[in-house]
C-alpha positions in Angstrom: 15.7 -56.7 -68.1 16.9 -56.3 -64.5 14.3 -56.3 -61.4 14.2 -53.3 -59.5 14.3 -54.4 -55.7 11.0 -52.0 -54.1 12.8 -53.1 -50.6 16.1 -51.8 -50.7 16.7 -48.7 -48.7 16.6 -45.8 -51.2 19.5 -43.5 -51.9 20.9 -40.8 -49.3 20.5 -37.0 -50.2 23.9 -35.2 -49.6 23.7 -32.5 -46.9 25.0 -28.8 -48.3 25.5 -25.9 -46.0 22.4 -23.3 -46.5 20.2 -25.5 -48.0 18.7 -27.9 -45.8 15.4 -27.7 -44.7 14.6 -26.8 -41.3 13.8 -29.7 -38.7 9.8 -30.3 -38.3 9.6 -32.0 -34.8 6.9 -34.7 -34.1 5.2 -32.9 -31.4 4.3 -29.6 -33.6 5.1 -26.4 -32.5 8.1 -23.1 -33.0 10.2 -24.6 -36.5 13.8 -22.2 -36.4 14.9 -21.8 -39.9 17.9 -20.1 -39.3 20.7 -18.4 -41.4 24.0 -17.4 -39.9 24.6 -13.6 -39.8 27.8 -12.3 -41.3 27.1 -8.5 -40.5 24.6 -6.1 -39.2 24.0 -8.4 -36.3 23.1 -7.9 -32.2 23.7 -10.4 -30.0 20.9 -10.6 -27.4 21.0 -12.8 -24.3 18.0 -15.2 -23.2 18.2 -13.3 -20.3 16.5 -10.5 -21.7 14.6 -11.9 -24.8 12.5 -14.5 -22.5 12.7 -12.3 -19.4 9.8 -14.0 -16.9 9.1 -10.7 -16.0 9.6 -7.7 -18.3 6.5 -7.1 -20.3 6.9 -7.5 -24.5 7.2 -4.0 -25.0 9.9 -3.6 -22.7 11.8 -6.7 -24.3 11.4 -5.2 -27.6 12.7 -1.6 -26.5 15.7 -3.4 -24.7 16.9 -5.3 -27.6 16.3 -2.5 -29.7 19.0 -0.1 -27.5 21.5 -2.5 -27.3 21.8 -2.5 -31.5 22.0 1.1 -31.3 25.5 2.7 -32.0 26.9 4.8 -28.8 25.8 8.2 -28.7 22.4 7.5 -30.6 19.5 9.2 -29.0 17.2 6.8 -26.8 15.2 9.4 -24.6 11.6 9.3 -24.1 10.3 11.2 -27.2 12.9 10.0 -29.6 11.7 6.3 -28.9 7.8 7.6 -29.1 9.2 8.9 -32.4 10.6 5.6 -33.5 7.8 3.3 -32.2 4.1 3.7 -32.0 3.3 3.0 -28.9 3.2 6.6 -27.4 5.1 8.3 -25.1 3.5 6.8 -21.6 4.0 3.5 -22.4 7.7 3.8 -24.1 8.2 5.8 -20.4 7.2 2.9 -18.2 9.0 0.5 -20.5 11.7 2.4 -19.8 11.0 2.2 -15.9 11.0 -1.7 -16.2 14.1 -2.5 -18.2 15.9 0.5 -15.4 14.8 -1.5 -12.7 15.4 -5.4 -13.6 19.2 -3.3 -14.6 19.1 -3.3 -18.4 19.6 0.8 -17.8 21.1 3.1 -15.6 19.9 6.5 -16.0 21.9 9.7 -14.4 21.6 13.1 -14.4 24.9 15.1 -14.9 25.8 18.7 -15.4 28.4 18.9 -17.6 30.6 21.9 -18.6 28.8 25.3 -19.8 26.1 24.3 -16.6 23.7 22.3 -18.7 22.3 19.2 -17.4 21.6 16.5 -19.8 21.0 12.8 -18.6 23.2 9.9 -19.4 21.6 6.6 -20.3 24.1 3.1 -19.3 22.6 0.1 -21.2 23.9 -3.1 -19.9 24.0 -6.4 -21.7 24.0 -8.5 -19.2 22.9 -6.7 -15.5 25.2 -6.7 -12.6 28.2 -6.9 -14.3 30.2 -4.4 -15.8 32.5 -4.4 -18.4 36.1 -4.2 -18.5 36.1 -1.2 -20.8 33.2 0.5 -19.1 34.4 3.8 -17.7 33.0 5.0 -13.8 29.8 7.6 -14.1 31.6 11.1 -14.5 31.5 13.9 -16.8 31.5 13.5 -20.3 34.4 14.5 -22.3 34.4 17.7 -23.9 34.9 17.1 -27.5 34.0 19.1 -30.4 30.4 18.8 -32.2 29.7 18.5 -35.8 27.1 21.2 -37.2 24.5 18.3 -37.2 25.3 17.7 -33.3 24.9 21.5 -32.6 21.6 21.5 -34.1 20.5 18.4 -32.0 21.6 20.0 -28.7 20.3 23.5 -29.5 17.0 21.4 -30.5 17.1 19.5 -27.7 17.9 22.4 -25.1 15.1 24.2 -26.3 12.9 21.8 -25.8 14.0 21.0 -22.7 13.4 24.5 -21.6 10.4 24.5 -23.0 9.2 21.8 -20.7 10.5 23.4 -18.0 8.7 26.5 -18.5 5.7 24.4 -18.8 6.0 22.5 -15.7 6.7 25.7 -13.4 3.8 27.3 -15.1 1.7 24.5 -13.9 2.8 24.4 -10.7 2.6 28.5 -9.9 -1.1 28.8 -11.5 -3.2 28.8 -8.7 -6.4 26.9 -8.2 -9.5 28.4 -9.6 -11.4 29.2 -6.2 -15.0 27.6 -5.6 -18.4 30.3 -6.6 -20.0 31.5 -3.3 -22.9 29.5 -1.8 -25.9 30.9 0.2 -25.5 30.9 3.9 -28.1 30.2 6.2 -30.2 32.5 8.4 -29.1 30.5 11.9 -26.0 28.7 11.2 -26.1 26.1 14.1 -23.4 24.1 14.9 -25.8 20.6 14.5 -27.4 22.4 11.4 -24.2 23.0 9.5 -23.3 18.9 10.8 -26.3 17.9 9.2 -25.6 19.5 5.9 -21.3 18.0 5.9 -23.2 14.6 6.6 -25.2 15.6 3.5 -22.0 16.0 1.2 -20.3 13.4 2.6 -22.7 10.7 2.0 -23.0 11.9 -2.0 -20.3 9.7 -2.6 -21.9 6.4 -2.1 -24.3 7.5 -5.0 -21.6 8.7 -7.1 -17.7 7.8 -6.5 -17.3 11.1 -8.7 -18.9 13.3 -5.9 -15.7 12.6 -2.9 -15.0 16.1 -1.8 -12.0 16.9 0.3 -12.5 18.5 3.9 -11.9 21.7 2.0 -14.5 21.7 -0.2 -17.0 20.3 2.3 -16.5 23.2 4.6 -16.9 24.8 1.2 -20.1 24.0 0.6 -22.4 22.6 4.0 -23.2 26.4 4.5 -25.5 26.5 0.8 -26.6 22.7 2.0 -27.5 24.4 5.4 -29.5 26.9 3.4 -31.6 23.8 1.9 -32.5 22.5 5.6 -33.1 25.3 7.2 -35.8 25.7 4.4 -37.6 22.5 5.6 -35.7 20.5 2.5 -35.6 17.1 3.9 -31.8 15.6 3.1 -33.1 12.7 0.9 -34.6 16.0 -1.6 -31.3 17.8 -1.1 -29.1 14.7 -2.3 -31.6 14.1 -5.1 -31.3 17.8 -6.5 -27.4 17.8 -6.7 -27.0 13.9 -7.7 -29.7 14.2 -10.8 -29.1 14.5 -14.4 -25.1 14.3 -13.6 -22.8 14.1 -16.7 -21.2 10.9 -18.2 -17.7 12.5 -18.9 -15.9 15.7 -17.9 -16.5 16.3 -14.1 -13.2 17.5 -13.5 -14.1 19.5 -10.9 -17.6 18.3 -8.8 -17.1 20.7 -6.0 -17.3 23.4 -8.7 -20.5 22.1 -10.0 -22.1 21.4 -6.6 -21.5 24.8 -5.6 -23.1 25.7 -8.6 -26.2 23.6 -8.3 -26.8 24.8 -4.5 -26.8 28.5 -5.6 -28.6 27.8 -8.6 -31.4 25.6 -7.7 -32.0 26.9 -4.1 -35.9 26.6 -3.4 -37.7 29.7 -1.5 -38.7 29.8 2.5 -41.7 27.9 2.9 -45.0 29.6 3.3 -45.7 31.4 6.0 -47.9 29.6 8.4 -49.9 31.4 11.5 -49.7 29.1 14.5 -52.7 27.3 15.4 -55.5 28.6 18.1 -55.2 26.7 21.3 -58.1 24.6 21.7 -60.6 25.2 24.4 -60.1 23.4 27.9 -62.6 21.3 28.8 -62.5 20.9 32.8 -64.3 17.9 34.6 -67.3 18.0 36.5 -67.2 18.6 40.0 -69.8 19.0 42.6 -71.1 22.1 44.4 -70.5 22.6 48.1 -72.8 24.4 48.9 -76.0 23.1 46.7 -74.8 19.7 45.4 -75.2 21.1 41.8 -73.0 19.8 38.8 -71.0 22.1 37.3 -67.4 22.2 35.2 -64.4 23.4 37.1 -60.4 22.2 37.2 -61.1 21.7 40.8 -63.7 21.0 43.8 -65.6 24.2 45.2 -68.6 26.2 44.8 -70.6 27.0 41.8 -71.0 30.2 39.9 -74.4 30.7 41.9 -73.2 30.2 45.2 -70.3 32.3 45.0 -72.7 35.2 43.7 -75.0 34.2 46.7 -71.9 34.5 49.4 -70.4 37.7 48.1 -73.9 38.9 48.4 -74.8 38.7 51.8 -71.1 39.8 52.9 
């Protein structure tokens, strides 16, 4: 029987395309176990996959675009609608990838006098390619039913938002409630009470009024001094028992707290009785006697004696 030979170099495995394993290296780490795409594929340059300063989410929302077909939808809400992260964070993604130049975004008007904005993504930034038209109007051509009913959608939306934002910006502010004033509104007394307001914010960053709402409020503070309310007390009364959460508006609840919690005048008081003067002694004149006057003279007795005999 023939000796098998534990020494000799065993047999080599032929190599077929698609089924080798992937390559482990010694030092552990990433293993690629790649297959080579025939369709459905996106190239993506390192550029923008290991971008140094592009966060993930704006990596992820970059290589998503560029596998989009032209003319898919990629504004703000469509994405939110897409992805999960929400619609601030899909905006400032957005912001990132625009300004490292994976996007240009433009606002045109085209015919019919709607504006709609037109979103450029580039492969690779600062170069443009050869069959990339310059920024103009769009062509005019005709829209499927489904295409009407995504602009008539989105134009109603869009002037829904509109409506919304001019709402907000004509809706006029909600005007502070009415403090008391004080009985003698002196220029130091009304100081002392903006010196007041202005030092609540150290106890509370919440509680930092504008010059507006100090001048606001240091007459109802005013009030509080000129009631013998030492400023330590006042600062204490409107600082305590604040809420956690929801102080949209602390002026508003200052103002409130002033009225509200106003103390009363302090008790009337009748002034004191001047104390009795006590004069030193001096020495009479005209006996030598001791006797209590502000100044040197005669006594009671002599004076009676000298207007006597006059």
């Amino acid at each position: 029987m023939d000796t098998q030979n534990p020494s000799a170099p065993p047999r080599a495995r032929s190599r077929i395309a698609g089924n080798n394993p992937p390559q482990r290296p010694h030092t552990g780490g990433l293993v690629h176990d790649n297959t080579r795409h025939t369709t459905r594929f996106t190239v993506i340059g390192n550029h923008l996959a290991q971008h140094p300063e592009l966060s993930g989410l704006a990596i992820g929302l970059g290589a998503h675009i560029q596998s989009l077909p032209a003319g898919a939808p990629v504004d703000i809400k469509t994405l939110a609608r897409r992805f999960p992260e929400g619609v601030t964070r899909i905006a400032a993604a957005l912001r990132e990838l625009e300004a490292h130049g994976y996007l240009r975004r433009t606002r045109e008007r085209v015919p019919g006098g709607r504006i709609v904005t037109r979103t450029v993504s580039c492969n690779q930034p600062g170069r443009r390619g050869e069959d990339m038209p310059e920024p103009g109007p769009a062509p005019a051509r005709p829209a499927t039913a489904p295409q009407r009913h995504g602009r008539r959608e989105a134009d109603t939306m869009h002037r829904t938002r509109e409506k919304h934002e001019a709402s907000e910006r004509h809706v006029p502010r909600k005007p502070l409630p009415a403090v008391p004033r004080p009985a003698c509104p002196s220029p130091a007394l009304l100081q002392a009470a903006a010196d007041v307001l202005a030092d609540l914010r150290r106890h509370d960053p919440r509680l930092l009024l504008s010059i507006s709402d100090t001048a606001h409020l240091a007459p109802g503070v005013a009030a509080w001094l000129e009631r013998d309310v030492s400023p330590v007390a006042v600062r204490h009364a409107l600082t305590g028992d604040l809420p956690s959460e929801g102080l949209r508006r602390p002026a508003a609840l200052l103002a409130h707290r002033i009225s509200a919690r106003l103390p009363p005048p302090p008790p009337f008081r009748a002034p004191a009785a001047s104390p009795d003067v006590r004069h030193p002694l001096q020495t009479c004149d005209g006996c030598e006697r001791a006797f209590r006057a502000p100044a040197r003279g005669l006594c009671r007795d002599c004076r009676s004696d000298l207007r006597t005999s006059s």
